[in-house]
FILUMTOR-76682 format. One record per residue: x, y negated, z negated of N, C-alpha, C, O, CB in turn; residue in three letters. Coordinates in steps of 0.2 Angstrom, whole numbers, plus 5000, padded with zeros to 4 digits. Glycine has a CB too. Layout:
<loros>
XYZXYZXYZXYZXYZALA;...
</loros>
This chain:
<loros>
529347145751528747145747528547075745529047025744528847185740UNK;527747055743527746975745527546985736527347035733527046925754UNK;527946895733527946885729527346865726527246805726528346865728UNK;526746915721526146885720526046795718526546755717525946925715UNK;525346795719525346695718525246715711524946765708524446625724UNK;525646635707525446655698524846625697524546585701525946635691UNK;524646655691523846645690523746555687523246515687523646695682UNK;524446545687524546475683525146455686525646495685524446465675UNK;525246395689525946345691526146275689525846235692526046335697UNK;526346275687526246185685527146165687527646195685526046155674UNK;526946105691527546075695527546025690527045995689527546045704UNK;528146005688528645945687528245905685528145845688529145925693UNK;527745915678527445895675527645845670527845855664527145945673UNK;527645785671527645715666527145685663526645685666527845655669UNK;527445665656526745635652527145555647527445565641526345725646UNK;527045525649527345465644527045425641526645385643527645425646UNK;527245415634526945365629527445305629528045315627526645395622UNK;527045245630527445185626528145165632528645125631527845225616UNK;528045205639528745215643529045275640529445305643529245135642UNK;528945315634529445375632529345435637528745445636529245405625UNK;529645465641529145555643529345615638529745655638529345595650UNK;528745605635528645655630528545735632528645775628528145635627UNK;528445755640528545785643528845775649528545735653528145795643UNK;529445805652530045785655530145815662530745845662530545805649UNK;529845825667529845865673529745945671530245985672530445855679UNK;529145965667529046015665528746055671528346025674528646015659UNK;529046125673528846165678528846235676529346265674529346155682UNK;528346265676528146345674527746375678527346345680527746355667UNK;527846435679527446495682527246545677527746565674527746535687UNK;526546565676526346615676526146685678525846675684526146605675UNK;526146735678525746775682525246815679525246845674526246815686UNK;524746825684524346865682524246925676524646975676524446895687UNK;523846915671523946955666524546955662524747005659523847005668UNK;524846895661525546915656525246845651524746805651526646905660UNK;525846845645525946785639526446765640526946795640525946805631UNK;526446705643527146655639526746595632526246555631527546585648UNK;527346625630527446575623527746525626528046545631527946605617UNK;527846465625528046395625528246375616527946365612527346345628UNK;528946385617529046375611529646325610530046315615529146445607UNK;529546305602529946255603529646205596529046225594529746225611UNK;529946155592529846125586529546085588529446065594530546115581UNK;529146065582528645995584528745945586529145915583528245965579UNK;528545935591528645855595529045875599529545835600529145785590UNK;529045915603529445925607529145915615529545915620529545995605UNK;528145915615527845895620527545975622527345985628528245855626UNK;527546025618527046095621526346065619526146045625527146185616UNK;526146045614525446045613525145995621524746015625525345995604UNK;525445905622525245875628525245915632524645915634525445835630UNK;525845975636525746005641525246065642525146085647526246015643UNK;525046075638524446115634523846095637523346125639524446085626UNK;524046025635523145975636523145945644522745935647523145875629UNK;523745955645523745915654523445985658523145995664524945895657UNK;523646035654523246095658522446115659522146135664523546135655UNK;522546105651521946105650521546065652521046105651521746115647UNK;521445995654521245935659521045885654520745835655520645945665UNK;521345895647520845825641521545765643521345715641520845865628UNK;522145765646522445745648522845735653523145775655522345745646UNK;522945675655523245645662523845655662524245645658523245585663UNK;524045695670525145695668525145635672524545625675525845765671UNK;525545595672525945535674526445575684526745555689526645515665UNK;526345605683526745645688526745715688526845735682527545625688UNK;526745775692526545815693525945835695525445795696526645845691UNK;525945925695525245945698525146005696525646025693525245945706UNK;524846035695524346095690524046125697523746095701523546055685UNK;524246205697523946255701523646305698524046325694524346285705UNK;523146345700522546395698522846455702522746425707521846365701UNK;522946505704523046545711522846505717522446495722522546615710UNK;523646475715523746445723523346375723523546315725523346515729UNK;522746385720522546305722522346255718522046255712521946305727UNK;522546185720522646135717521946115711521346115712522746075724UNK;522546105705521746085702521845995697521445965694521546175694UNK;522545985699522545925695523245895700523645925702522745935685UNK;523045835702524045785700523645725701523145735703524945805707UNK;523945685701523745625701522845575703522445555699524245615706UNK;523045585706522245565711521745635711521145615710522545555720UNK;521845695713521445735713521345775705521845795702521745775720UNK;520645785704520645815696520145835696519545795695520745775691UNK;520145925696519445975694519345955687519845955684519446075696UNK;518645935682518545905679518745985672518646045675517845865681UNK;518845985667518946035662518646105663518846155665518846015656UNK;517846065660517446135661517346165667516846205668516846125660UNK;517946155675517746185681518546225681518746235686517546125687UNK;518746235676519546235680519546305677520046335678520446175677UNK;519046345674518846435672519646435666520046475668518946515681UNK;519746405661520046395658519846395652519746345650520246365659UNK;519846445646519946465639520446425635521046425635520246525639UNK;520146385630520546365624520446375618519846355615520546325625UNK;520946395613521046395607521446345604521846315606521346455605UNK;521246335598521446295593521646295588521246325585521246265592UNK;522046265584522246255576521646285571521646345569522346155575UNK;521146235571520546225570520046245574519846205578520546175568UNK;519846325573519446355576518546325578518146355581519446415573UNK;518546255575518046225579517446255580517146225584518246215584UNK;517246315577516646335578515946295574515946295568516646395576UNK;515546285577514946245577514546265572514146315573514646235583UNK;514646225563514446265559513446285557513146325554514846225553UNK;513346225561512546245562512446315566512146355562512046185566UNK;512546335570512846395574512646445572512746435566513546405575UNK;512446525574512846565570513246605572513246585578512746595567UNK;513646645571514146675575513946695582514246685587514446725572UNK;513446725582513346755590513046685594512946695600512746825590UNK;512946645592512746565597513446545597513746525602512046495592UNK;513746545592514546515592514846535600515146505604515046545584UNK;514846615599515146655605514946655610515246675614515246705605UNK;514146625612513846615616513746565621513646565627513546615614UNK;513946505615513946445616514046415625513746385629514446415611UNK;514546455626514946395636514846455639515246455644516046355638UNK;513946525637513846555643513246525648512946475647513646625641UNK;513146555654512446545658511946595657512146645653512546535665UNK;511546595658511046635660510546635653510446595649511246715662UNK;510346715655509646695648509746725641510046775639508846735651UNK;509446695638509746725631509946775630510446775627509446725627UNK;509546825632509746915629510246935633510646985630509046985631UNK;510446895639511146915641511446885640512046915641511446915645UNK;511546835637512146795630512246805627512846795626512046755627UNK;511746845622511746885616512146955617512546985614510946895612UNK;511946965623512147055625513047035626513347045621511747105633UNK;513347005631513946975629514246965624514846995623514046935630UNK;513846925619514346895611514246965607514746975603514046815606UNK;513746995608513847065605514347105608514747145605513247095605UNK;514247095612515147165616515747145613516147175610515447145627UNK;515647065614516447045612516447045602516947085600516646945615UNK;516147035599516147035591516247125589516647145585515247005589UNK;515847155594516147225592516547235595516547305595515847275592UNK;517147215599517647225601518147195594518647225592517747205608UNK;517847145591518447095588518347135580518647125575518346985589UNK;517647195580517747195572517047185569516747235566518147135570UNK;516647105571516147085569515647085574515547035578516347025567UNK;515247135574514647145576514247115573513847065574514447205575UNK;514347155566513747145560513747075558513347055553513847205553UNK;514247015561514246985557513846905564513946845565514946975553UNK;513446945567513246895573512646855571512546815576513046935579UNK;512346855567511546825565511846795557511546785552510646895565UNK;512446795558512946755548512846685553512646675559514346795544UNK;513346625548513546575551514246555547514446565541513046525551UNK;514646515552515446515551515746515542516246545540515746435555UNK;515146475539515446465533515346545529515746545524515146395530UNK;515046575530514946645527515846685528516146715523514246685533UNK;516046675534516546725535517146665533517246605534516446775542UNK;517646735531518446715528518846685536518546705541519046795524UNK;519446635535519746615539520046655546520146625551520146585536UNK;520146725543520446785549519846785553519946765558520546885545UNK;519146815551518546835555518446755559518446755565517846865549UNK;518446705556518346635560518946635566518846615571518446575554UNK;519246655564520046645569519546705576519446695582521246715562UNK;519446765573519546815579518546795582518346835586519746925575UNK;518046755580517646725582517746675586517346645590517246705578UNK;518446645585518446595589518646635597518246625601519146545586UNK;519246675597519446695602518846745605518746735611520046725600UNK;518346785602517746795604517446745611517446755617517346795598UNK;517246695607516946635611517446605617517246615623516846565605UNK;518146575616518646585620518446635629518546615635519146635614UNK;518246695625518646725631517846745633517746775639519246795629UNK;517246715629516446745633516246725639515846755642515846715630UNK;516746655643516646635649516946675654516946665660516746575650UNK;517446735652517946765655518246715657517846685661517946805660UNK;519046695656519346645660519746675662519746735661519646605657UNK;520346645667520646685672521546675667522046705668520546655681UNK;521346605662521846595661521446555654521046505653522446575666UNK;522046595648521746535641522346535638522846565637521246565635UNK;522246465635522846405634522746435624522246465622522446295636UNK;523246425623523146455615523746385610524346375611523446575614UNK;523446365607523846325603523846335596523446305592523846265605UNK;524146365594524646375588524046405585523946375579525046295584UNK;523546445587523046475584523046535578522546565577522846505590UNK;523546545575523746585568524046545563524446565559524146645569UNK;523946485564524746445559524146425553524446395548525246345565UNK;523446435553523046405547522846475543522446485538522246365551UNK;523246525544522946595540523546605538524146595540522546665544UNK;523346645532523646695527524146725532523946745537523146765523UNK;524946715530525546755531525246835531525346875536526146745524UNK;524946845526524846945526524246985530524047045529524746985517UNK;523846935534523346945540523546925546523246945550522646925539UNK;524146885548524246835555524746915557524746915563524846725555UNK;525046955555525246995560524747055563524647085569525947035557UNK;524547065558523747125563523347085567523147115573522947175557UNK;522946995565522546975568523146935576522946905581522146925562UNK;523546935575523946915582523946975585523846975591524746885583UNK;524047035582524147125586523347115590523247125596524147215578UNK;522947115585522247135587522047075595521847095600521547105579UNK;522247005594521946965597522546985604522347015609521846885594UNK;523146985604523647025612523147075615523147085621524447065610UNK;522947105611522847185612521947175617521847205622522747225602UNK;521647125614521147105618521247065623521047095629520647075615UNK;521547025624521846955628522247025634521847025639522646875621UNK;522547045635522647115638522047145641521847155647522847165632UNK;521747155637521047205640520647155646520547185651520347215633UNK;520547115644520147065648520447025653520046995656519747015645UNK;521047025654521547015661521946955659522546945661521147005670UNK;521546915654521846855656522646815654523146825650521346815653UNK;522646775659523246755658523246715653522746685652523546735663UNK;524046685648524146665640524746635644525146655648524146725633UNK;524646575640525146515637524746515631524146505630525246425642UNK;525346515627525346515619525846475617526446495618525446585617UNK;525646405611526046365611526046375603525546375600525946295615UNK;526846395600526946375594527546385594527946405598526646415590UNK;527746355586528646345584528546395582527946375583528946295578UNK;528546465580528646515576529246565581528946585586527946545573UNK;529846575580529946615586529746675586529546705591530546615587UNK;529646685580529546775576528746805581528546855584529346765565UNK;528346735579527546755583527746745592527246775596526746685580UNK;528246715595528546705602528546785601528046815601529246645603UNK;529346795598529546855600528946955598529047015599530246835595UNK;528546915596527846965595527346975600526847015600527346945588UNK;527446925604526846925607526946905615526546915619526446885603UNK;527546875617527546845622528046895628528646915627527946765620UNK;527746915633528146935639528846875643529446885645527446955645UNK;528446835642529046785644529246715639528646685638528846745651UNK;529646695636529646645633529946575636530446585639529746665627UNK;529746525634529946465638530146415632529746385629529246435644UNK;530646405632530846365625531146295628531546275632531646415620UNK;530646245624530846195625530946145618530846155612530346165629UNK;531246095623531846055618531545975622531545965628532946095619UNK;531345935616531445845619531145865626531445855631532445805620UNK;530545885626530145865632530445915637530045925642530245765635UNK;531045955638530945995643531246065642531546075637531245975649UNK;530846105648531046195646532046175647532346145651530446285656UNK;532146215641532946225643533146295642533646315639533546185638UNK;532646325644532646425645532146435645531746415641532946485640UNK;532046495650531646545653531746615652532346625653531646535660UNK;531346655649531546735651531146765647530746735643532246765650UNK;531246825646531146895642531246855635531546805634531646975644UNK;530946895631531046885622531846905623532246865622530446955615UNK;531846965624532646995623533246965626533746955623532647055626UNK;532946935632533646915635533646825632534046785634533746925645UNK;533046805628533246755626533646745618534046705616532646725626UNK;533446805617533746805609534446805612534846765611533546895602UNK;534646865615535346895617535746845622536346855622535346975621UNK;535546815625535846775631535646705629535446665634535546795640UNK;535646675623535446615625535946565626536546575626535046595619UNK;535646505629535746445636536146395631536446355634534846405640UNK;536146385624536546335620536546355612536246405610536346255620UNK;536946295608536846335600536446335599536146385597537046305594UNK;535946265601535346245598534846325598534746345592535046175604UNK;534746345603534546405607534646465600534246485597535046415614UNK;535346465600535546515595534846525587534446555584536346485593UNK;535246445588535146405579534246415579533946425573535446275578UNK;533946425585533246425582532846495582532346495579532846385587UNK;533046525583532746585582533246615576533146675576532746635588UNK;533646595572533846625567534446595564534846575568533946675569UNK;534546585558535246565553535846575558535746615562535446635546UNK;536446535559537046545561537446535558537346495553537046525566UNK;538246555560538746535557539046515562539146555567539146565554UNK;539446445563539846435568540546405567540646375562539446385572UNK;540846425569541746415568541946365574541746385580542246495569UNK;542346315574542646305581543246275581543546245577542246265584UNK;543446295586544146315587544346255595543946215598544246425590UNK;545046275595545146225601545646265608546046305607545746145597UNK;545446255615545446295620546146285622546446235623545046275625UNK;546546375623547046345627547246415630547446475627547746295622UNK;547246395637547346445643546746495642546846545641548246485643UNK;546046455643545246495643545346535635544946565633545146585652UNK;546046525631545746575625545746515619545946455620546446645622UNK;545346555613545146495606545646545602545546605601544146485602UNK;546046515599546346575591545946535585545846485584547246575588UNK;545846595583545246575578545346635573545446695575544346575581UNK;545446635564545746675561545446755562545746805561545646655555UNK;544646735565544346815566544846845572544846905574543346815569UNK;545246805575545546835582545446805588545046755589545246885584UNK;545646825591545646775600545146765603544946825605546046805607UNK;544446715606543846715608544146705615544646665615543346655604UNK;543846745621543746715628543346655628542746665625543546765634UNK;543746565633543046545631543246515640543546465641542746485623UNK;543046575646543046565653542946495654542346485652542546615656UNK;543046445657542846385661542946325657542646265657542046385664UNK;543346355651543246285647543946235648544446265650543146305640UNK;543946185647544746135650544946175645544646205641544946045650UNK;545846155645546246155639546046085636545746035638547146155641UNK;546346105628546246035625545546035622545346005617546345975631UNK;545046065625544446045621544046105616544146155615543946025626UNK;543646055615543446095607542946155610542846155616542946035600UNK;542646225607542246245607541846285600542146315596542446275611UNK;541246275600540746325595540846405595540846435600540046315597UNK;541046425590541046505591540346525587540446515581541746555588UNK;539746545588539346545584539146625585539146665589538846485585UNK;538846635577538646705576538246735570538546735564539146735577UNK;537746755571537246785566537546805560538046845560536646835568UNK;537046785555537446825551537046905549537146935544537346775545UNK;536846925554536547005551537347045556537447105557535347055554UNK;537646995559538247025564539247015561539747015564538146975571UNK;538946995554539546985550539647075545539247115543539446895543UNK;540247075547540447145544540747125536541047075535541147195550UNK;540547175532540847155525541447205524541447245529540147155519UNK;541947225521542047245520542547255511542347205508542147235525UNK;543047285507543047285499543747275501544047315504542847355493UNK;543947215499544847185494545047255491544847295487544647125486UNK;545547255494546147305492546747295488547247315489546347335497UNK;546547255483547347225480547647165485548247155486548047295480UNK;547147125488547347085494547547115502547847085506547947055491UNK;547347145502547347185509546647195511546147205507547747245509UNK;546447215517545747205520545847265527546347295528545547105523UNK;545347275530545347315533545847305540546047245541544647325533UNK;546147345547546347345551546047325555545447335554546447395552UNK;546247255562545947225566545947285569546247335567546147165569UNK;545247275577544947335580544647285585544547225584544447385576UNK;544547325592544547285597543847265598543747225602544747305602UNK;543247295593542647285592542347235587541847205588542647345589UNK;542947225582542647175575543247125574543347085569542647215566UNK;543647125580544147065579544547075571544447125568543746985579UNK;544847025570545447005564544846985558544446945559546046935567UNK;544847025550544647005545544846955543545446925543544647045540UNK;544546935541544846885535544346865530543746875531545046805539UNK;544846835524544546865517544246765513544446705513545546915512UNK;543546805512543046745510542946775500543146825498542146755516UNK;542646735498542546745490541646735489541346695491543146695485UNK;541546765488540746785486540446705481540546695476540646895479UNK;540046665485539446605481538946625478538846625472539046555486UNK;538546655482537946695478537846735484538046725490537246645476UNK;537446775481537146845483536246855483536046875477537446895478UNK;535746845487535246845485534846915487535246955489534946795486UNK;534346935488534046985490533346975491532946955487534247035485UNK;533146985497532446945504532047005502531446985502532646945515UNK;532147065501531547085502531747165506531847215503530947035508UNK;531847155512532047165515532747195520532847235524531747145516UNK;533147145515533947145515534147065511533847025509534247145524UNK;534847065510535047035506535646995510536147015514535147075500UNK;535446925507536246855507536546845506536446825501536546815507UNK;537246855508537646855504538146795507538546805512537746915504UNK;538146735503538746675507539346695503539346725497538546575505UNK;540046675507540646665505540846615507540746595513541046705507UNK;541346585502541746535506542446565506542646595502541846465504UNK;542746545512543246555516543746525515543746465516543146555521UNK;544346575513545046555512545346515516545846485514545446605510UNK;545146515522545646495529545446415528545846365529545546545538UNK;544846395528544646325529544146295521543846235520544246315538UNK;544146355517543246315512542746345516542446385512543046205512UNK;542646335521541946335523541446395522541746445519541946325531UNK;540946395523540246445522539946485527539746465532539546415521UNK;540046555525539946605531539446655528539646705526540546645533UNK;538846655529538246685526538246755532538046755539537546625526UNK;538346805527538246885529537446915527537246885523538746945524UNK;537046955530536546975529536747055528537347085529536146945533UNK;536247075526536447155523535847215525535747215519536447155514UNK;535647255527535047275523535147315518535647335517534747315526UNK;534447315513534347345509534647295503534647235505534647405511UNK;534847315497535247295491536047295493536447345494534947335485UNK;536147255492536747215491536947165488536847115491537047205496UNK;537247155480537247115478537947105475538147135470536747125475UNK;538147075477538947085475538947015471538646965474539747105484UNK;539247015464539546955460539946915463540446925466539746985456UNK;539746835461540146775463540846815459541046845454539746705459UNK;541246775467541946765463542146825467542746825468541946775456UNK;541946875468542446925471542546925477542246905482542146995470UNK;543046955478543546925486543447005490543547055487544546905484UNK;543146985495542947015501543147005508543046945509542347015501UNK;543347045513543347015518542847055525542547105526544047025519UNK;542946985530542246975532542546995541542846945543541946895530UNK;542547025545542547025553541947025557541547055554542947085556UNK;541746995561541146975567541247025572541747035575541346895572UNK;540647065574540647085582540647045586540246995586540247125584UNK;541147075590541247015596540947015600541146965603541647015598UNK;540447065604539947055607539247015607538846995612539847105607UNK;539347005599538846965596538946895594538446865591538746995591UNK;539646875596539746815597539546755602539646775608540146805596UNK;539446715602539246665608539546605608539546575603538546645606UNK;540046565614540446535613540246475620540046485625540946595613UNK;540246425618540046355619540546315619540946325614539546335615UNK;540646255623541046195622540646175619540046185620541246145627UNK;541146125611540646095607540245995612540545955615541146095599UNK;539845995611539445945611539645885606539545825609538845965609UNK;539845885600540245815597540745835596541245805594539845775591UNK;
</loros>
């Protein structure tokens, strides 16, 4: 079976300032109809490769594919408005003389009443019909957000670039208005690169996620197999709180008070990270100094004394420090759990849920 052409390719994409490459032989496929997220902390070069796509800027090296054919690399360059490409922004940029239904009109052809008949399809798809003959400043930052993507998507693109397009709205509207805008962005075929630091809005919305670090992708995949299989700590550490222990290698095993870690391929003699979430620490109640039975599931307890205890909302924190070295090992909980500084508890790790690394320093 032949492997469809993706809707979007970009080869070994370079971008440098000052001699730096801020973008680092960046290479991605899309396909047809899906989201990748490009995620990754600021300064990392999503936003430039973003813009190298979208043609407001030059890569230094590579090349930019459409289905299959060439639209940018060096010498050869279809100009922005030719490359049938959608973009969103921070700052939804809608043209406040405007009013909404010219706003959404704005980058169509033809004659007016079919301009208008378009931005009216799409406004009542997003919600805002009724608000097509208002102008931007009339409506709240949500409705501006879902006018933008209206307009966005009026030229039908085959592929729209979205950068960090919820990071300016209210926490308690960006999860229905990202639901709402996937949900269209779906309907209308197009293909999505979506660039933001949040992993949470990554992991909400993205079929594939591409996590980069200092100018290059250092993982590819599924939301799931990125949470569950990630490629280093770093990896770990960004999509969530961690605790890391490390221990020293001898004959592929680490002893470490939770119990013996496999760490396969690693020399003797050297160090490794054992790292692991804290909603994957098991708590358990002090028994007059005794703790629960090791098990081939939770490894060996060992006993931590309670710092503080807070409570999220949604579940609760709970740090200990740990008899075997001082150090800080932060348990998560659901629900209420609030156990008093000072009381001695012991703690075991699923071991399936640990992740185990030669350390780096």
């Amino acid at each position: 079976m032949d492997t469809p052409t993706p809707r979007l390719e970009i080869r070994d994409l370079v971008r440098r300032f000052d001699g730096r490459a801020v973008v680092d032989h960046v290479s991605l496929t899309i396909a047809p109809g899906n989201v990748t997220c490009l995620l990754g902390p600021s300064g990392c070069g999503k936003s430039t490769t973003l813009r190298m796509i979208a043609g407001v800027e030059m890569q230094d090296e590579g090349t930019i594919h459409v289905d299959g054919n060439l639209v940018c690399d060096t010498v050869f360059r279809i100009p922005p408005e030719r490359r049938n490409i959608g973009l969103m922004f921070q700052d939804f940029a809608l043209f406040p003389h405007l009013s909404v239904g010219d706003n959404v009109a704005f980058g169509l052809k033809g004659d007016r009443a079919a301009k208008r008949k378009r931005a009216g399809a799409l406004l009542e798809r997003v919600g805002l019909s009724h608000f097509i003959d208002e102008f931007p400043h009339q409506l709240s930052g949500g409705e501006q957000q879902r006018v933008a993507l209206a307009r966005a998507l009026a030229p039908q693109p085959r592929i729209m670039l979205m950068d960090e397009p919820f990071s300016g709205l209210d926490n308690r509207l960006r999860d229905g208005i990202r639901d709402e805008t996937l949900a269209l962005l779906k309907e209308e075929g197009a293909s999505v690169l979506l660039v933001t630091h949040e992993p949470e809005e990554a992991m909400r919305m993205a079929d594939e996620i591409a996590l980069m670090r200092d100018g290059q992708i250092v993982q590819r995949g599924a939301p799931y197999n990125i949470y569950n299989a990630p490629a280093d700590k770093a990896a770990v550490a960004f999509f969530s709180d961690v605790n890391v222990l490390r221990g020293k290698v001898e004959g592929a095993l680490t002893d470490t008070p939770f119990g013996v870690f496999l760490a396969p391929g690693v020399p003797d003699g050297a160090e490794v990270d054992i790292v692991f979430r804290p909603q994957h620490v098991n708590i358990d109640f002090d028994r007059n100094g005794r703790g629960p039975h090791p098990t081939e599931i939770a490894g060996t307890p060992a006993r931590g004394v309670v710092q503080r205890a807070r409570f999220l909302g949604s579940e609760s924190l709970v740090e200990f420090r740990m008899e075997f070295d001082g150090g800080i090992i932060r348990a998560s909980v659901p629900d209420v759990f609030l156990p008093a500084a000072g009381t001695p508890m012991w703690l075991s790790v699923r071991r399936n849920r640990c992740f185990v690394f030669q350390a780096a320093d």
